[in-house]
Each structure stands twice: as structure tokens, then as C-alpha cells.
C-alpha positions in Angstrom: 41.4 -24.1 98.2 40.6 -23.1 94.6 39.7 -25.2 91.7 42.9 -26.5 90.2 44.2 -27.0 86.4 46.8 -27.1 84.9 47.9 -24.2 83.5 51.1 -22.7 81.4 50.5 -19.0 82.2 53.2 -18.7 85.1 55.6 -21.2 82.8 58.6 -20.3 81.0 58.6 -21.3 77.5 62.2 -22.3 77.5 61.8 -24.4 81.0 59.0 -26.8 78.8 59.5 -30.3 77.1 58.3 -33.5 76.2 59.0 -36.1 79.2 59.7 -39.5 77.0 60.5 -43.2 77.9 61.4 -46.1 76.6 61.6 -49.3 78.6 63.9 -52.4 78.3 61.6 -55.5 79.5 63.8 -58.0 80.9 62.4 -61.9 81.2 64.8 -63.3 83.5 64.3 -66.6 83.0 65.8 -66.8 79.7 67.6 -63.4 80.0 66.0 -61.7 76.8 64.6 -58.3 76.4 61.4 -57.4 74.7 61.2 -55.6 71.3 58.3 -54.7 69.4 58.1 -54.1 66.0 56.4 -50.7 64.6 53.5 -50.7 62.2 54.5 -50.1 58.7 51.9 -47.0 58.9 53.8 -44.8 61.6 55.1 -41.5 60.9 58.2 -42.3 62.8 60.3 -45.2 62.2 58.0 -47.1 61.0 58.6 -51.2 60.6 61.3 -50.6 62.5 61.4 -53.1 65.9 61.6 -50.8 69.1 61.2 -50.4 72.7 58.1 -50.2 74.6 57.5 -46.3 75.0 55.5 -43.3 76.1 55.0 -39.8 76.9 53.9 -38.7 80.4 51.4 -36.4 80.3 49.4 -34.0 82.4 46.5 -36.1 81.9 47.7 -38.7 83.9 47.5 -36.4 87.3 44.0 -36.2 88.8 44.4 -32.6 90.4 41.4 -33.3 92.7 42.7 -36.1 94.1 46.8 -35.3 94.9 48.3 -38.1 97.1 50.0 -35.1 99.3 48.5 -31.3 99.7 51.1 -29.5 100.6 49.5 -25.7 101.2 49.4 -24.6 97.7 51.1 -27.7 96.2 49.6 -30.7 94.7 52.0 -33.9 95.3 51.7 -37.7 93.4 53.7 -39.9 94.4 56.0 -42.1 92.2 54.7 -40.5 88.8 57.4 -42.0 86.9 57.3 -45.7 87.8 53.4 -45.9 87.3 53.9 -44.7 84.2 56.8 -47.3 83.1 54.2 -49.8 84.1 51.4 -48.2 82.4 53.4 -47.9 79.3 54.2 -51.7 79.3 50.6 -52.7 80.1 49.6 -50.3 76.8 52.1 -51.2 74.1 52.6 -55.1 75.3 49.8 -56.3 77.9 52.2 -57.6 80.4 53.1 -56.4 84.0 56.5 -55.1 84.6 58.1 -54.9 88.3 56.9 -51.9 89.9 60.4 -50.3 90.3 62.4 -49.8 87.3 66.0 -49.4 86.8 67.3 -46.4 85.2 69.2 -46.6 82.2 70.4 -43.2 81.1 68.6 -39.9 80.1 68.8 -38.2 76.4 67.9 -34.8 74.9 66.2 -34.1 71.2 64.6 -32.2 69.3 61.7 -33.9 67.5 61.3 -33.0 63.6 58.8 -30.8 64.4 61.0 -28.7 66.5 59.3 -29.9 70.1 62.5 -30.2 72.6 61.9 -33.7 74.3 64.2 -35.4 77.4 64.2 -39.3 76.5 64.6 -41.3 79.7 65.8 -45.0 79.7 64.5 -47.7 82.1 64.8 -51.3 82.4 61.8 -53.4 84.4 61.8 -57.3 84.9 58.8 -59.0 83.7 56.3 -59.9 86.5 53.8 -61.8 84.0 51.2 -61.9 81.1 51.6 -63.1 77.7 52.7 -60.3 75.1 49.9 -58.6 72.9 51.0 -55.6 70.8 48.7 -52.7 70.8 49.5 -49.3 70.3 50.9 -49.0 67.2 53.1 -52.1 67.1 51.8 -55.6 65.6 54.6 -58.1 66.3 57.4 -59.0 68.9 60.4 -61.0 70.0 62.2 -61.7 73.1 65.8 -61.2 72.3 69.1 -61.0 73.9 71.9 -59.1 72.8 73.3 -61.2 70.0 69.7 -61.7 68.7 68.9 -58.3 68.1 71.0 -57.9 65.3 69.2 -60.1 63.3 66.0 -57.4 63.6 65.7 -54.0 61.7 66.0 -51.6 65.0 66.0 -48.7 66.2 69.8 -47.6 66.4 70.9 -47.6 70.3 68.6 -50.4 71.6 70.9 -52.6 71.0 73.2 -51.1 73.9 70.1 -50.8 75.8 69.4 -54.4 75.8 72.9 -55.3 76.6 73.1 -52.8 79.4 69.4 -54.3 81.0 71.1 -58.0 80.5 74.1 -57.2 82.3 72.4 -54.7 85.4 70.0 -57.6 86.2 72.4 -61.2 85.1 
């Protein structure tokens, strides 16, 4: 088999996006979410208190070592969920269940023009004790009444209450 990369010759420009999401931490023993506040520094929203968040990118794929070969394909298995957990682990040091909930699925178009599909999960806390990193420098463990007493991001509010009520 050849050397693999990854490669955007064959790709069609209107068929690429930025893969996005934002997970809802749910602590089921008090039934709060986790929300972490944004350094005052970011570009985007910044101070605001947010959701745990990332990108998925073609870094994250090791082409040499697929967990399927398929002839000519390269296969991983459960991309998505290792990098919900991933994401948690980087933003907020704790461990998240391994299978997250889907919440719902956006579309937008970032300032900058870059077209980006935004996709909600919730995850119940496994363990760990929150550290922000990453860009954020505080957090809280709300529920759906608290979070109006924080400066958010508009629509985690729903978010939370959606997570609260999929796992109460």
C-alpha cells in the first residue's frame, strides 16, 4: 500500500467544513452542568462563561496506524466520542463517560467566512477535580436556574436544561 496523507486534491471545496463541539458535562450527583468561563484575552467571546469545546482535526488520525484497512480505505473507530473526551480532559482535566449523548447539530459561518457544523453533546462526569486550561481560567457547576446568574454564551442555557432533563 502507498504512503498515506491526507490530502484535499480529490476534495470538493464546497463539500469542506470545520467539525465543531461543544459538550454539556453533567455531575449527576448534584444535577449541574459544567461552565467555563473565557479568558478576557480571546478573540471570540471573550469573558463570556461557555461550554467545554473543540475542533476535530486531521491531526488526530494516525494514517499508519487505521483501526480497520479496508482495501484502499483507512477506518478509526469512534472518532467522535474520543474526541468529546479528549476535549473535556483539555479545557477542564476531568474524565467524561465514554459515550456521549447527542444534543442537536448547528451550521455557521465563522467571521472569517470558514463554514463550520457545530455539534452538541452531553457526557456524565466520570471523575477528576476541574482545572481550566485552554483558554478558560474559571468555572462553575450550574443547573439551569443558576446559569442565569453568569454572563453566557446565548443558547447554553437550553443546552444545560436539555442535558439535565435527558439524564434526571
Amino acid at each position: 500500500m502507498k504512503k498515506r496523507a491526507i490530502s484535499l486534491e480529490h476534495a470538493e471545496a464546497d463539500k469542506l467544513f470545520y467539525f465543531v463541539t461543544t459538550i454539556v458535562v453533567y455531575r449527576e450527583k448534584d444535577q449541574k452542568c459544567l461552565i467555563l468561563k473565557r479568558s478576557e484575552k480571546d478573540d471570540v467571546y471573550p469573558g463570556k462563561w461557555a461550554l467545554p469545546g473543540g475542533r476535530l482535526e486531521w491531526g488526530a488520525f494516525n494514517l499508519a496506524r487505521p483501526d480497520v484497512r479496508d482495501h484502499d480505505v483507512l477506518n478509526f473507530k469512534s472518532p467522535i466520542e474520543k474526541h468529546v473526551a479528549e476535549v473535556v480532559t483539555s479545557k477542564a482535566g476531568i474524565i467524561v463517560d465514554s459515550r456521549p449523548q447527542y444534543l442537536e447539530s448547528v451550521f455557521f459561518v465563522r467571521g472569517d467566512g470558514t463554514p463550520s457544523v457545530l455539534v452538541r453533546f452531553a457526557a456524565r462526569y466520570q471523575g477528576g477535580g476541574v482545572r481550566p486550561k485552554g483558554g478558560f481560567t474559571k468555572y462553575a457547576w450550574v443547573d439551569s436556574n443558576d446559569i442565569e446568574e453568569y454572563d453566557h454564551i446565548e443558547g447554553i442555557d437550553t443546552d444545560i436544561l436539555k442535558t439535565i432533563k435527558l439524564f434526571s
